[in-house]
Structures are given as C-alpha cells and as structure tokens.
N, C-alpha and C positions, 0 to 999 in steps of 0.2 A: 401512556402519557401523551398529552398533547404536542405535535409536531412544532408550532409555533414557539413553545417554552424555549428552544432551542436555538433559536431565532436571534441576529446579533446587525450592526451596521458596522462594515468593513468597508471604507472609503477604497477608491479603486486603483489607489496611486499606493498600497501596502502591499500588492497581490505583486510578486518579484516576477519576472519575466527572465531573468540569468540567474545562475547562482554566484555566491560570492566567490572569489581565489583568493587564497586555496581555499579548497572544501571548508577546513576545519575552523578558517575566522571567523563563520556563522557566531550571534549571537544566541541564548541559549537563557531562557528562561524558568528559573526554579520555583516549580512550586511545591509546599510540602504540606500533608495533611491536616495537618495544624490551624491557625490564625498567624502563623507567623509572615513575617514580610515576604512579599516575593522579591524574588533576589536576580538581580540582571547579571549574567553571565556571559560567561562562551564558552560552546564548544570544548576547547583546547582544554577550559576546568575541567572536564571529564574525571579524568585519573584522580582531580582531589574531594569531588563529590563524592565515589561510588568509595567500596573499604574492601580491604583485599579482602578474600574469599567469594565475594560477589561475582556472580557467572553473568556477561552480557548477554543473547540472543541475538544474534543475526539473521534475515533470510536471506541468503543463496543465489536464491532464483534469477532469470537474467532476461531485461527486455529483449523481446526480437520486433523486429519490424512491422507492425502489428495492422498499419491503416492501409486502405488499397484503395486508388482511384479507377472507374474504369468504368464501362456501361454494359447495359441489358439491350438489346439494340440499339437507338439511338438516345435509348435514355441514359443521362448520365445520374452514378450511384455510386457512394463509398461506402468501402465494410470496412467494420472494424473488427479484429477477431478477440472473441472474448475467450471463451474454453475450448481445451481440446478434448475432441472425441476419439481420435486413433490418428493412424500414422498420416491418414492426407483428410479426414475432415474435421472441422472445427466447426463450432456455436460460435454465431456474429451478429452482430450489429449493422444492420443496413440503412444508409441515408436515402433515401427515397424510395422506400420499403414498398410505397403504394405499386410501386411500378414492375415490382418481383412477382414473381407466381413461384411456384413449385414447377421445375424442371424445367428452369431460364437456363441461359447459358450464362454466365460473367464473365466478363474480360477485361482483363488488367493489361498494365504495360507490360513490355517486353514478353508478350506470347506466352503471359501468364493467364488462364483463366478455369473456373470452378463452376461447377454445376451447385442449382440452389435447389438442395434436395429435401428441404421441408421447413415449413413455417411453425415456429413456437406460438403459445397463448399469449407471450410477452412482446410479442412482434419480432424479434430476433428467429434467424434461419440458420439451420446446419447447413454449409455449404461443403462442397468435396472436392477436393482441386483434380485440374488432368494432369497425363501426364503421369511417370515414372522419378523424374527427378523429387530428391527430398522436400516436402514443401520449406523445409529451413533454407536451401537454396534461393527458391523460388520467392520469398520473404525479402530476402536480401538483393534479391535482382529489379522486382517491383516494387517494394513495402518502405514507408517509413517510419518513423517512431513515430509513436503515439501518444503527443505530446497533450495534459488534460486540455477540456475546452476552454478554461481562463487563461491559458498561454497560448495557446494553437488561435485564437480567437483574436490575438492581438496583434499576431508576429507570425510569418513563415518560421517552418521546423528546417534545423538547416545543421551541415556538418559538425558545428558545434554538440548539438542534440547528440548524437551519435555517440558520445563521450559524458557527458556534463547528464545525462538522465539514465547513466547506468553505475552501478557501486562499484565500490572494490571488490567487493564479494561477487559480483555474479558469477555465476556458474553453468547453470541448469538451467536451460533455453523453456523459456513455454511463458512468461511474463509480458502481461500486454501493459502494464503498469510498474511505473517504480517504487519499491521499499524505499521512499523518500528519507526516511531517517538514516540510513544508511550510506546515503549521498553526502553527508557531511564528513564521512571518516577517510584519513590517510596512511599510511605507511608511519610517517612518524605518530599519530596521534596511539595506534593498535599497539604501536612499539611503547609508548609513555603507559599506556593501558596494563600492560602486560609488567612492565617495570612494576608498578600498583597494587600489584598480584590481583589483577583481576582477570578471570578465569574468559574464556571465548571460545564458544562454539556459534553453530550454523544447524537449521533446519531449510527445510524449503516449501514455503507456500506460494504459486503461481498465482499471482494477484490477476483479477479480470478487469476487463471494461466494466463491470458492472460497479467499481469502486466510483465509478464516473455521475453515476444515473442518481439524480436527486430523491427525492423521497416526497413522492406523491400525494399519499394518505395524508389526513388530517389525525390520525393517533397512530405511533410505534407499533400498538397492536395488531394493525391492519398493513404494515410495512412487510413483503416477501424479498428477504435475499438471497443474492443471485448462490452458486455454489462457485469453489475456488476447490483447485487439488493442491492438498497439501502434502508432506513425507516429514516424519524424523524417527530416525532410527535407533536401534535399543542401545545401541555406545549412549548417543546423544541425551538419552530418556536418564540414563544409567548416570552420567557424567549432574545431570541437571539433579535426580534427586541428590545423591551422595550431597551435591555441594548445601542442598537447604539442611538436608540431616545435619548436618557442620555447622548452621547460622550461616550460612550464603546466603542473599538475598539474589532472587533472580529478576532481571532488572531485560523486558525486549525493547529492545531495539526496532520501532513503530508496530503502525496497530495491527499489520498483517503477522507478527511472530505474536503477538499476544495473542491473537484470534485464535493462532495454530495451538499455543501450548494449553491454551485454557479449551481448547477443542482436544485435547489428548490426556486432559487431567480429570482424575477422580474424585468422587464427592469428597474424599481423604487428603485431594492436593497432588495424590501420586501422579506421575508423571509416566502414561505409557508411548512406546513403540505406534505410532501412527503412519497409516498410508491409506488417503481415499480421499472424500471431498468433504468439504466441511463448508457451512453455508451459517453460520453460529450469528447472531444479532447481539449486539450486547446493548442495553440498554439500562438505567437509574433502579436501581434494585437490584441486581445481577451481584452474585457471590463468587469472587474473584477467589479462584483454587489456585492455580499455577506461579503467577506472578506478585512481585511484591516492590514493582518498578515499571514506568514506561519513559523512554526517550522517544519524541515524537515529534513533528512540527505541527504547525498550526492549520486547523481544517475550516473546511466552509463550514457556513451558517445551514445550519437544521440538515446539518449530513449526518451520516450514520454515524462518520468516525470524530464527531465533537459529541455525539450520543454517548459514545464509549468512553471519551475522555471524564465524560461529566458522570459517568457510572463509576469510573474508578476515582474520581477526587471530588464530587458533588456537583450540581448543576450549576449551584450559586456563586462555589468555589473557582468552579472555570470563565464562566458569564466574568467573575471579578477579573480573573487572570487574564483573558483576551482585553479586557475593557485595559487595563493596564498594560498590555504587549501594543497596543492601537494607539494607544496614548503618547507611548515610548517606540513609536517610529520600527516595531521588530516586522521584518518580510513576512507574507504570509505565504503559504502554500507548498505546494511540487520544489519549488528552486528557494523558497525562503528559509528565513530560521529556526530554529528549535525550541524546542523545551524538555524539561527533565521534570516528571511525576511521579513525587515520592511518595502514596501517602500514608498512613498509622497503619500499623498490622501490629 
C-alpha cells in the first residue's frame, strides 16, 4: 500500500509533552468495529468497557537509560542503543555516523566508553563497551532516557522522565522505548480491573529505537523492520489460550504485546511459548490470530504503528477516529491519551 494513504495533519499544540496525574485521568477514546459512535472516555472506564473473563496483555519490559553523549575524538556524537547483542555489546544508532569508522574508540561521560565494532547496511553500529562493570551500571552512570524525538525535540529529558516514561510493570531491563499504553495504569485502576474479573498477565518485548525511525519507502512493501527480542513463556501461552477456549477476549495492552502474541500465534490462533526476535510488519490485509482487542495511544502520521492500527479497524475507520480525537482536543503520542480498539471477530 501506499505510504501516503497513511498520512494525517496533527497540529503541533496536540503532541503532549508531560503526562497527565495521575496516570489514569487520561482520556480514552472508543472505537468499535462497527459505524457506531465513537465514544469519548477515560481510562479509569476500563473495568466497565472490557467483561470479565477478558485477559489484558501487558509488557514487562523496563527502559534503561538508553541515549549516550560523548565523542570519537574531537568529534562530538550520540548513540542510541537499539538491540542487544550479549552481555556488553549492543546495535545503535549514531548521530553523526559520518564521523565513525570501525574500530573508533567512544567516549561518554563519567569514564564510560565503547569501541565501535562494526557498521550495519542501515547505518546503525554494534558498538562493545569497556571495561568489566555491568553495562546496566555503566547506563545509569552516563545514559539518559530516551525520550522520542517529538518530546526530546521540544524540552530537556530531566528527573521527571526517570519515573513518568517507565510503567508499573517494568521489570526486565533491555527497553530503549516505552510500552506507552501501559503508562496510563495504577495500583488502584489494576485493583478496579481485577475486581471486573478481568484476567492479567505480562509477556516481554524489548521495544527498540527502531519504533522511532520513520518510514521511508513510498509503498509498505518496500518498508524493512528493524528486529525486537521478545519472551512469553508456556504458563503465560497456557493461561492466554485456556481463557479464549472460555469466550475470553484477549485484549494487549499497545502495539508492542500485540506484535508479540500475533508473533507467537498459529494460523489456528493458538497461542505458543515464545523466545527470540520477532521483526513482524503488520499492515491493511493482515489476519489477526491472537488478539481480539487493542489499548493503545495515539501514533504519528504514516508510522508503522497507525499502519497496524488501521489493519486491525480499517484505514478509513482510523483516518475518521484520529480526525475526531484532533478535533476533541485528545493528547497525542508517548505521554498522551489513549484509545480502546475493539473490532467485530
């Protein structure tokens, strides 16, 4: 399909720069597969939207301090770390790439730095830190969040960040990005959830920089994405079928747990035991096996992940839905508001 179809005007005063307090006051947007109204919500509706039996999806995974300032001699250059390769090297993203070769030295602050041990086709280097200390240490000494380029762009990343672009779930270090939908849930909202009888589990997919990188190509066809490691394990697989066997509707919690489970399902729907890396494209024709719900916020214009939205409720269907969240003043983005995508199965 044509990359432009995808294409929308988002004024620049909708793109949220903080999230709202508490998490859960976010606005929340319904739309359901239907012609029916779309329905202006919140958040906090959750519990009387979903029906008990219904199992939400979570991921897990938990930012680490991902962006590094620092130079190749006098050149000054920022990585961002995208994937990890082993215990001290990672695939990155370097900001003035021209100025790297293979087997530069990098140096960050605090007496942090990484030999740049090979260049991708995509521009991006494996780089290999020195040193003996964990690089999770070395992350937290030098690194800061990795905040997207429409917030980072506007505003210094600052102690706020630190808290406010990490879920309640996190867990499992290796996220250079946040499961943004997740960012809206609290203590009491999970507590109201569960009262609901609605069912909660967690997988983990380590979201990349590469969630970041626009989309080049002029057709989907010709769009390469980047790979993510993902994990869920055979409880979690176990727990997910049993509940749709029952009429559970499984319902993830944004687009990186949907990626995962429709990356772990069978042409059947079955849900397996997953561990490796999944690079999956969803785009308008795609036959959705796993899921039968998405909670998500609001994406940029001609990104991958407004491609997936518009593959799980129609292209026309979303184009209406954003034109009417633009309309009605809803946050865009990382720190904005939500939406809940329910459509006909």
């Amino acid at each position: 399909m044509r990359v432009d179809l995808f294409d929308f005007h988002l004024p620049q005063e909708r793109i949220a720069l903080r999230p709202v307090r508490p998490r859960d006051a976010a606005r929340m947007l319904v739309v359901k597969g239907s012609d029916a109204p779309f329905e202006d919500r919140g958040v906090r509706d959750l519990p009387q939207l979903l029906r008990a039996g219904d199992v939400m999806v979570f991921n897990d995974t938990r930012v680490i301090p991902a962006q590094l300032e620092g130079r190749r001699g006098e050149a000054r250059i920022g990585v961002t770390l995208h994937k990890r390769v082993d215990l001290r090297r990672w695939q990155a993203f370097v900001r003035n790439a021209k100025r790297v070769r293979e087997g530069d030295l990098l140096e960050f602050a605090a007496d942090v730095s990484a030999l740049a041990e090979r260049r991708h086709e995509d521009g991006s280097f494996t780089i290999a830190f020195a040193g003996d200390e964990p690089v999770e240490v070395l992350l937290e000494r030098a690194g800061r969040m990795p905040l997207p380029p429409y917030i980072a762009g506007k505003r210094e990343t600052d102690a706020e960040d630190r808290k406010d672009y990490q879920t309640i779930f996190a867990k499992e270090d290796g996220a250079v990005a946040a499961p943004t939908a997740s960012l809206h849930f609290t203590d009491r909202l999970l507590q109201e959830l569960d009262d609901a009888g609605v069912i909660r589990t967690t997988l983990t997919l380590h979201v990349g920089a590469g969630t970041f990188l626009p989309v080049k190509a002029d057709d989907t066809a010709d769009h390469q994405m980047h790979a993510e490691f993902g994990r869920i394990d055979a409880q979690t697989a176990a727990l997910l079928n049993e509940a749709r066997a029952k009429g559970g509707r499984i319902i993830a919690a944004g687009t990186t747990a949907l990626r995962l489970l429709e990356s772990a399902a069978d042409e059947d729907g079955v849900i397996h035991p997953f561990e490796g890396d999944t690079s999956i494209f969803i785009t308008p024709g795609y036959t959705f096996r796993a899921v039968d719900g998405l909670m998500t916020n609001f994406h940029l214009p001609k990104s991958t992940l407004f491609m997936l939205v518009s593959a799980l409720m129609g292209l026309d269907r979303m184009q209406a839905a954003y034109a009417h969240a633009i309309e009605h003043e809803y946050r865009f983005y990382s720190y904005g508001d939500s939406s809940l995508l329910l459509p006909e199965r």
